[in-house]
Steps between C-alpha positions, in 0.01 A plus 500: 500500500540849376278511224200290353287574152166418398498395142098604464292659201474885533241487749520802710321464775659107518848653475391702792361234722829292422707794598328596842469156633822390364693831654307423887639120486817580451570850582769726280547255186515621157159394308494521114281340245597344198881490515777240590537425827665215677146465724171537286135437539340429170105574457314367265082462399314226325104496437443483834804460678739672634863375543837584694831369494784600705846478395898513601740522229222338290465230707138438572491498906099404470159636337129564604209489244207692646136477339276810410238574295554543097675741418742448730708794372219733604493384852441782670800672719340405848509128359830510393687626810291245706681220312846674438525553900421113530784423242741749649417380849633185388751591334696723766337273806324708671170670567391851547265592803282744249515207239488687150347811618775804423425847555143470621217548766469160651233605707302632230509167377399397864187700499328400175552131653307564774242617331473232261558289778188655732752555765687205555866577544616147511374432128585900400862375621503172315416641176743768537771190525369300229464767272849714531696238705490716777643354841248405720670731765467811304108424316387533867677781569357661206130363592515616851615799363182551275253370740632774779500758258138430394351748724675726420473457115105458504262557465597616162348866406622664184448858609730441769904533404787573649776758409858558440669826477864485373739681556826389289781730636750360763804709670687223320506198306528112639681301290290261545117643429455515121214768588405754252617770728694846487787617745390831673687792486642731762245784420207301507389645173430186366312362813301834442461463185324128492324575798312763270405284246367205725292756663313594172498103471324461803256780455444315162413178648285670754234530257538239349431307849217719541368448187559113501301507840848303647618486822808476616594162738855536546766751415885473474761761417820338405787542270785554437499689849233717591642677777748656259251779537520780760263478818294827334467296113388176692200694666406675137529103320283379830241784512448446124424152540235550836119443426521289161808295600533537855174454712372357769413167350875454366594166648843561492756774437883464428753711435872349403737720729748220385836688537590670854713765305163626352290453859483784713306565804277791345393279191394232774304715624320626191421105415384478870281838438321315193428188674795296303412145669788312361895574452771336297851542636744274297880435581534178281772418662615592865846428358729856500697324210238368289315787543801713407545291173164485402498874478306620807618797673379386893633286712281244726565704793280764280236252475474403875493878557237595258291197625503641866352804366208363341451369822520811672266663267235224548507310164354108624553345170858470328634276190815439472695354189791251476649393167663107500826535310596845485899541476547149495412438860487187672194303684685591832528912407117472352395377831712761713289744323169332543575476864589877511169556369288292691656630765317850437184323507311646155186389445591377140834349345520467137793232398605544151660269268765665282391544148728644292277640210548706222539890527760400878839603477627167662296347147694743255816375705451151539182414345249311705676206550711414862590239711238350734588614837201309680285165537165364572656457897595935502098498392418284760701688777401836387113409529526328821711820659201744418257228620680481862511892483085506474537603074233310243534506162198689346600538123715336219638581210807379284723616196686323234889458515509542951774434723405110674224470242299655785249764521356828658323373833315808706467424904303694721416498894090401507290749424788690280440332189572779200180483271617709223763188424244237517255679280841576273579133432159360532401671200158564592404837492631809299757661576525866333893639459574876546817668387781396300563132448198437746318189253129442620340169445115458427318176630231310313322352773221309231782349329764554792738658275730856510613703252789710554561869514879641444571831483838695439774441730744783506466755657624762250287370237154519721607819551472538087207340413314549827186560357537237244547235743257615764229486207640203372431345839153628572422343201670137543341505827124611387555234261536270723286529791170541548253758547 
């Protein structure tokens, strides 16, 4: 089968459940709606029904009526994809281990059943099944998840929030990331330029935090590629940020030094001077030809080398990402590079899913579809190599339209567990964006809710309207939280 339509009313966010679940059963088909096609899935509503029909050269192949409550037609998108996951489960023969969760934080879910659960994991798990035909494997990875995460998620305080500085400019462009970001150029001027602007951001916000009475929990400085900037303009963005930002009560610290082309020994040593507590240093691959045709300039050589020096200069906690399907690699080259890696010993691995998302150039090439390169048993052997190596997961995340249908699993030796991600996907305390395309996110604890914050995302146009934007931020934010 190379392509399937849904012959459906103009539904949109129907259309769009159809689509996602019907692209991660079978990976790289054509979906339309409403046209011709030798195999068709007709959708249709009564009163209080809800029926589906699945064709092959308008043969009927079989049918499912599902009940709801009248109207039908207005069942409500969550509903919907519950039952069109059921029907296309049949229909292709199969089952997926998320069930009809796409593009989601499964243990976001996880966490509000515990609590309506008092606790109990087993029941948390069981609902999660029930409700979004989630395997029981994965619903109790996603409760253990939430239940080890709970302390450090609560107790909940809404004048404490985390941070995240961006920094959108890269010394080139991966095909793959479909990042807002901007390449640097060989003067620096535009490196200079933003790191200007984000300091009159910061002293901004300073205020504001002061004002607010907030205080800062965690703190992460990521991009794009923050150590584009020299040794001398990391210790101006770092001394602008001490007392508000960075203080002693900051639980946690991280800088993204993700590219060893960009990491030198004397910015190491300014992070060390400001008491950076946690570094990212991110080959994706450890794979000279994938790396080469992803459009890194390093090889993995660089990467062991930059490692060592980390070491040398005392850094005790290190993440390191890997990205499943870049260059169309194999399970057996994916695990050659996870073996490099845990051979290094980091503290934290990040495994990545490919997603190829709008704004990547491998999208604008090939769009996001591709040909599923691994199974449930690569999963399975990927998870048990980091569990013989001493690795836990500690945080989960996943996108739509990922290589294997799979998601983005962080590990970390005990005790190395990076907060900043678990209060990221958790979703339970605010989390205030500086700089171009840094988006903030405001939580509700009374009616455990967020409302988003975006903000500009190139870097030449925050340079424009700097002022605009840093007043139009103040004043989402003020709106927002608290006093």
């Amino acid at each position: 089968m190379d392509k399937i339509a849904f012959c459906i009313d103009d539904n949109p966010s129907w259309r769009q459940a159809c689509y996602e679940l019907a692209e991660a059963f079978a990976a790289g088909i054509d979906i339309v709606f409403n046209e011709p096609c030798t195999h068709r899935i007709d959708i249709s509503t009564t009163e209080d029904s809800i029926h589906m029909k699945a064709f092959e050269d308008d043969r009927l192949l079989f049918e499912k009526n599902y009940s709801a409550p009248a109207p039908a037609k207005t069942m409500p998108s969550k509903t919907f994809k519950r039952l069109i996951y059921r029907f296309l489960s049949a229909y292709f023969d199969k089952t997926l281990p998320w069930g009809c969760l796409t593009g989601i934080k499964p243990v976001k879910i996880a966490h509000q059943n515990l609590q309506d659960f008092d606790g109990n994991a087993l029941e948390a798990a069981d609902y999660m099944s029930v409700c979004y035909d989630v395997s029981e494997a994965k619903s109790k990875l996603a409760v253990e998840l939430a239940k080890k995460e709970m302390a450090v998620v609560y107790p909940l305080d809404e004048k404490r929030v985390s941070v995240y500085v961006g920094v959108p400019i890269c010394p080139a462009k991966c095909h793959y990331c479909s990042f807002v970001s901007t390449v640097s150029d060989k003067k620096g001027e535009l490196a200079a330029m933003y790191l200007s602007d984000l300091l009159a951001e910061i002293e901004a916000f300073k205020a504001f935090f002061l004002k607010k009475d907030l205080t800062v929990d965690t703190l992460y400085i990521g991009g794009g590629t923050p150590s584009v900037f020299s040794a001398e303009q990391i210790d101006t963005l770092l001394s602008a940020l001490q007392g508000v930002f960075i203080h002693p009560g900051l639980r946690e610290l991280t800088f993204e030094a993700g590219r060893p082309e960009t990491t030198t020994a004397d910015k190491l040593a300014v992070l060390r001077q400001y008491g950076v507590s946690r570094v990212c240093l991110n080959p994706q691959s450890m794979n000279d030809e994938t790396l080469s045709a992803i459009g890194r300039h390093h090889t993995a050589a660089d990467i062991v080398e930059k490692f060592s020096l980390m070491r040398e200069m005392g850094f005790d906690n290190i993440n390191m990402d890997l990205i499943a399907g870049l260059n169309g690699e194999p399970p057996e080259k994916v695990m050659r590079s996870l073996q490099s890696v845990i051979a290094l010993a980091p503290e934290n691995i990040t495994v990545h899913s490919l997603a190829i998302k709008r704004g990547a150039k491998m999208r604008a090439e090939n769009g996001h579809r591709y040909v599923q390169l691994y199974n449930d048993a690569f999963y399975g052997e990927l998870e048990q190599t980091l569990d013989d190596a001493g690795y836990h997961p500690y945080y989960l995340y996943r996108q739509k339209y990922t290589q294997g249908n799979g998601e983005n699993i962080g590990y970390a030796k005990d005790g190395f567990d990076g907060i900043y991600n678990i209060l990221m996907m958790a979703e339970r305390q605010s989390i205030i964006g500086i700089g171009a395309g840094a988006s903030g996110k405001c939580y509700h604890a009374a009616q455990n809710r967020f409302e988003k914050v975006f903000t500009v995302k190139d870097v030449r146009t925050y340079h424009m309207r700097l002022n605009e934007t840093i007043d139009r931020k103040i004043a989402a934010y003020s709106a927002h939280l608290s006093d």
